[in-house]
C-alpha positions as CSV (number, residue, x, y, z in Angstrom):
1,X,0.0,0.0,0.0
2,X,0.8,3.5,-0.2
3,X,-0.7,6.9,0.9
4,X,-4.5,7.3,1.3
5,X,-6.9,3.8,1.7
6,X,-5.4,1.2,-0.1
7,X,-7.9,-1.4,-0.1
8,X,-7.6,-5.0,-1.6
9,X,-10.0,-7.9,-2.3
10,X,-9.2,-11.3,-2.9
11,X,-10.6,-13.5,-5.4
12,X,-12.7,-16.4,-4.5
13,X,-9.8,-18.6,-5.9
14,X,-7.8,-17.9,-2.3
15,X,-4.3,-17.2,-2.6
16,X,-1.3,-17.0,-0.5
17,X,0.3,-13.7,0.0
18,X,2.5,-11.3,2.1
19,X,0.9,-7.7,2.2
20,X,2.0,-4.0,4.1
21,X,0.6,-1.0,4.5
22,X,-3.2,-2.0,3.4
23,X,-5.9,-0.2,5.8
24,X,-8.3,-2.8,4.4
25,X,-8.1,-7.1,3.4
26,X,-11.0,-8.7,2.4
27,X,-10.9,-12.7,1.3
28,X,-11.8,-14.2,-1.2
29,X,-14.3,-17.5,-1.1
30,X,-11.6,-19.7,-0.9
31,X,-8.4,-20.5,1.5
32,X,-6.6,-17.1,1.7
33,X,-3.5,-17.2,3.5
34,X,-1.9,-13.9,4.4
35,X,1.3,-12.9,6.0
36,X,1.8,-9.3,6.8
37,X,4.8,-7.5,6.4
38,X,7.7,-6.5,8.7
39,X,6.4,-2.5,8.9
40,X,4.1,-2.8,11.2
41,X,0.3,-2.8,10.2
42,X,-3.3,-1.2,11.1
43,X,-5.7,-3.3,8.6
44,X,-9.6,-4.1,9.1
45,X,-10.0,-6.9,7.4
46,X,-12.7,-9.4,6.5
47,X,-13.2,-13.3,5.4
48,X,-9.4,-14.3,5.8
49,X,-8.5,-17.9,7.4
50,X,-5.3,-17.5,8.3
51,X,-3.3,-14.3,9.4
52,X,-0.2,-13.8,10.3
53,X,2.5,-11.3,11.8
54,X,5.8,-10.3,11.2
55,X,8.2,-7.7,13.0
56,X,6.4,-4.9,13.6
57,X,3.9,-4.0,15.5
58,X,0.2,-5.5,14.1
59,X,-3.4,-4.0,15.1
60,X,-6.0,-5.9,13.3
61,X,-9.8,-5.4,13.6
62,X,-11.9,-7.8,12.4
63,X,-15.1,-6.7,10.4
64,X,-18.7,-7.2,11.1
65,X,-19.5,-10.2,9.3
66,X,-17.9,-12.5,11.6
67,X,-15.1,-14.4,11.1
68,X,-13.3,-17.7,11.4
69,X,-9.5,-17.4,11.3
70,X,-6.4,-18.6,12.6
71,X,-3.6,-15.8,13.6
72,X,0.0,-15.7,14.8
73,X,2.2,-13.1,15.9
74,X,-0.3,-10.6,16.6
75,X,0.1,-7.9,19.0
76,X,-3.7,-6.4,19.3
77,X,-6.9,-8.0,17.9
78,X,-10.1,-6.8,18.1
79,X,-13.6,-8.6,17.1
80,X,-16.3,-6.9,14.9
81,X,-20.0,-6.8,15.5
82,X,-20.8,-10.5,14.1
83,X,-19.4,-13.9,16.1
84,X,-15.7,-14.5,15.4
85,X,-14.3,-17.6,16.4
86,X,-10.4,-16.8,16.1
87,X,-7.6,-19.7,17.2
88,X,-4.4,-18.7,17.9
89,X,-1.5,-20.6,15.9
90,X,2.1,-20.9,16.2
């Protein structure tokens, strides 16, 4: 991402990628696996199944639709409006 709202949406494919920067990641239909980058990173973010951190410090808030996910390395997490059902990994 750069400057202003950078917002990206996955297609229902799934997909494997490392992202920085983004203030918004929504998933695709299928298995999305996301790592974020070593920056640091504020992202609201939607229909992901796994999440995880890298150096940096990560705030992630979870969007009202409720979610199912696994995260790692996370330093703050907060839940949305719907249920979310979050395991912590490795």
């Amino acid at each position: 991402g750069s400057g202003g709202t950078d917002v990206v949406t996955l297609d229902a494919a799934g997909g494997t990628l490392t992202v920085s920067a983004l203030e918004i990641l929504v998933g695709g239909s299928g298995t999305d696996l996301v790592t974020l980058g070593a920056t640091g990173n504020t992202v609201l973010l939607r229909g992901l199944e796994t999440l995880t951190g890298a150096a940096g410090t990560d705030i992630i808030t979870v969007g009202d639709t409720g979610t199912t996910m696994t995260v790692g390395l996370m330093e703050t997490l907060a839940g949305g409006a719907g249920t979310d059902v979050i395991t912590i990994g490795a």
